[in-house]
Each structure stands twice: as C-alpha cells, then as structure tokens.
C-alpha beads as a LAMMPS data file, in Angstrom:
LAMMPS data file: protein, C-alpha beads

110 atoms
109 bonds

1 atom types
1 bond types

-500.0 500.0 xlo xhi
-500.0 500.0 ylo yhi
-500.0 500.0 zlo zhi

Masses

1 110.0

Atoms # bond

1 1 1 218.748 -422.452 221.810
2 1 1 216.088 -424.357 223.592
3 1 1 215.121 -424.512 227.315
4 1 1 212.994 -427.054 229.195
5 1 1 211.017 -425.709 231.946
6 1 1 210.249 -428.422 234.576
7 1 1 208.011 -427.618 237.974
8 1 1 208.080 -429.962 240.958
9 1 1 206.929 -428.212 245.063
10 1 1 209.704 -426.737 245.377
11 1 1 211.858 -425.452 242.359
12 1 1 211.282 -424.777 238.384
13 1 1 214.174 -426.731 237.083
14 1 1 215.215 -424.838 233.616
15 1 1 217.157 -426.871 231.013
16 1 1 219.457 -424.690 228.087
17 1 1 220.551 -426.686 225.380
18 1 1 222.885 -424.837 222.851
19 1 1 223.954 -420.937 222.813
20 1 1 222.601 -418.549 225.419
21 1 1 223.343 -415.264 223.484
22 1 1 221.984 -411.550 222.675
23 1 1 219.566 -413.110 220.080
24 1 1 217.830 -415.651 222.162
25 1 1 218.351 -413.931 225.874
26 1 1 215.260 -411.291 226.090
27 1 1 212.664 -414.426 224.956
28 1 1 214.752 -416.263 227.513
29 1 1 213.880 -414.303 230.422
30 1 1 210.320 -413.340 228.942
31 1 1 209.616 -417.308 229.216
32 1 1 210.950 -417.255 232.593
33 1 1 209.859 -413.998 234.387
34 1 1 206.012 -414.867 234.397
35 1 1 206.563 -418.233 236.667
36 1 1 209.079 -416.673 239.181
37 1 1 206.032 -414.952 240.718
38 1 1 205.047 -418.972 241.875
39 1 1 208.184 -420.495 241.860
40 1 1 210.843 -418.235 243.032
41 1 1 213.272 -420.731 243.635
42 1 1 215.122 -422.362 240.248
43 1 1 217.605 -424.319 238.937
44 1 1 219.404 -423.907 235.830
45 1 1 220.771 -427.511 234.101
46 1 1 223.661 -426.391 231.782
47 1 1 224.838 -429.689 231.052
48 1 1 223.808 -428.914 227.315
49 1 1 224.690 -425.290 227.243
50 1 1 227.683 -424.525 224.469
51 1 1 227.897 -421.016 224.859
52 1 1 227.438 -417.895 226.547
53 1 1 227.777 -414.460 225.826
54 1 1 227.445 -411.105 228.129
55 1 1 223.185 -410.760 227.187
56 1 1 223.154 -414.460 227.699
57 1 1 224.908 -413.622 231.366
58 1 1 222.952 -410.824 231.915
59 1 1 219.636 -412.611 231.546
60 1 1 221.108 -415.072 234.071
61 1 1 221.894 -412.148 236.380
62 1 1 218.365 -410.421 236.102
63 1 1 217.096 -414.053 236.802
64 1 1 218.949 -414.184 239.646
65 1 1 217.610 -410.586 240.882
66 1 1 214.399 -411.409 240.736
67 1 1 214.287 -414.409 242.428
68 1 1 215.906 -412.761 245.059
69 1 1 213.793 -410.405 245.572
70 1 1 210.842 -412.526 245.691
71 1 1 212.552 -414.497 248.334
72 1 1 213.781 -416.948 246.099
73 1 1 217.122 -418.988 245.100
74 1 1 218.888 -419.450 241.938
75 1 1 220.917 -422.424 241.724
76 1 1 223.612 -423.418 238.580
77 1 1 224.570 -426.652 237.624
78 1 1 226.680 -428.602 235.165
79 1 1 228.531 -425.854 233.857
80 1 1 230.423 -426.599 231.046
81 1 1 233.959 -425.083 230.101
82 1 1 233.671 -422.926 227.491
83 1 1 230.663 -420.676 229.443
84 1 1 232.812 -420.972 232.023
85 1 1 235.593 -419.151 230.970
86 1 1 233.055 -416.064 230.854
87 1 1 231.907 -416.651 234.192
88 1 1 235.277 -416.733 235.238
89 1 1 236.692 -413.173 233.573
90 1 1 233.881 -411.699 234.784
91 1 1 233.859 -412.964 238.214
92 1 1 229.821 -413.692 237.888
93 1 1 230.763 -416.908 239.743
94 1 1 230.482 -415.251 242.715
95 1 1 226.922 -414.031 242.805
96 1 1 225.860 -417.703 241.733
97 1 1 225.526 -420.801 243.499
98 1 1 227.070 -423.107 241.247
99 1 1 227.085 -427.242 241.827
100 1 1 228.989 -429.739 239.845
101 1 1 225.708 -432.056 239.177
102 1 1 222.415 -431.201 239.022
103 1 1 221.827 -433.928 241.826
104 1 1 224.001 -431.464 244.085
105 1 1 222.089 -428.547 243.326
106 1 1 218.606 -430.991 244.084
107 1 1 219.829 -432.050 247.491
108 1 1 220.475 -428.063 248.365
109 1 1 217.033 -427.295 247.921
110 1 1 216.155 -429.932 250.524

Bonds

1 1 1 2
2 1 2 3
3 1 3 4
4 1 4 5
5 1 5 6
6 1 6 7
7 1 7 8
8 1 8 9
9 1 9 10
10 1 10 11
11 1 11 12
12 1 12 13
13 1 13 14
14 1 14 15
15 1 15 16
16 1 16 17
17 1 17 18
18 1 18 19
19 1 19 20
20 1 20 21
21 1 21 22
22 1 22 23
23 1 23 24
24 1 24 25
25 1 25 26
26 1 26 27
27 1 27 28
28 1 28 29
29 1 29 30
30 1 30 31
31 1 31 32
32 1 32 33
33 1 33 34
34 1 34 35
35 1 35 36
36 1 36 37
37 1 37 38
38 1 38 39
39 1 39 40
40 1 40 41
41 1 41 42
42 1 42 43
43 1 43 44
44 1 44 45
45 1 45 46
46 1 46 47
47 1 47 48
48 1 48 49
49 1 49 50
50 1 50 51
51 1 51 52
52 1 52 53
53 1 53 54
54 1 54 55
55 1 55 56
56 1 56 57
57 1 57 58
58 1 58 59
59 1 59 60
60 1 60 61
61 1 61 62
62 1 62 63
63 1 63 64
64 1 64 65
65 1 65 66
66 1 66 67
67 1 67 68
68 1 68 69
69 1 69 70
70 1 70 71
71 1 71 72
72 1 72 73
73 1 73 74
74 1 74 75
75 1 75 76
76 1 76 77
77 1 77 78
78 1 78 79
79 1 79 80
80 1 80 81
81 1 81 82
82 1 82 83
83 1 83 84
84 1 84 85
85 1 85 86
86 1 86 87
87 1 87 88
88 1 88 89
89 1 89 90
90 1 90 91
91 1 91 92
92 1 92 93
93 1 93 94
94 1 94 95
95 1 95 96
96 1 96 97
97 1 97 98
98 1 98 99
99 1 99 100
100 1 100 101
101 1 101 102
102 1 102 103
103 1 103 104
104 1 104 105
105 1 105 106
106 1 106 107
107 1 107 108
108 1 108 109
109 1 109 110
C-alpha cells in the first residue's frame, strides 16, 4: 500500500493506492496522526484503493475520531466496490461522509 499526503489551507488530502489491511494500517495512522494536530480536517481519495479489511477500517475510524475531536472533518471519496462491500456489512457508511468524486468532497470543504 502507498498513500500520498497532500496539504493545501484547508484540508490534508490523503491518497491510498492498493490494500488497506492489518499489515499496513498501524504505519497508516502513525503517518497520519502527527499532522491532524494542524490539519484536522482531511480527505481520503480511494479511487486507487483495492481492498479493505476490519484494521484497515478501523484505522479509518480512529482517523475519523480524532479529527473529530480536534474539531475537524473527515471526508471519503471515490470508493470503490469491493471496500465497499465492507463498509456496507458493517454499516461504517454511516459515521462517514462519503462523496462520489473527490471534486464533491473539495466543494464540501468550501
């Protein structure tokens, strides 16, 4: 997995390309915890995610928490089918604003 971390005023816009899963997800949120404390607002570009698994979903969760409670946002886009079907069974869909394009998510930060 690789991620793209991308800073403009208002948002970190984080890319995932390729499997979100137990292996990768701690580094995942230890790359991304330290510049929450700046930019507590972020959106995720899945457009390139394959996969997900319940650590990847829980790092995506404990994302979300902490932006929250720094009086942030966490925004989804792009997701693709296959990680969607776990957002679905779970029902994590709820606790996540999700967009269809990442150009969607964008304009809801403005």
């Amino acid at each position: 997995m690789e991620t793209k971390i991308d800073e403009n005023e208002k948002f970190l816009m984080i890319s995932v390309d390729g499997r979100l899963v137990a292996a990768y997800s701690e580094d995942f949120k230890e790359e991304i915890f330290p510049k929450l404390e700046k930019k507590p607002n972020v959106l995720f570009d899945l457009s390139k995610m394959s996969h997900i698994d319940s650590s990847g979903l829980g790092a995506l969760v404990q994302i979300l928490q902490k932006t929250k409670s720094l009086g942030g946002t966490t925004r989804l886009a792009c997701l693709q089918p296959h990680p969607k079907i776990v957002f679905d069974i779970t029902k994590v869909f709820r606790v996540f604003e999700i967009y269809d394009t990442v150009e969607a998510a964008v304009a809801a930060f403005n």
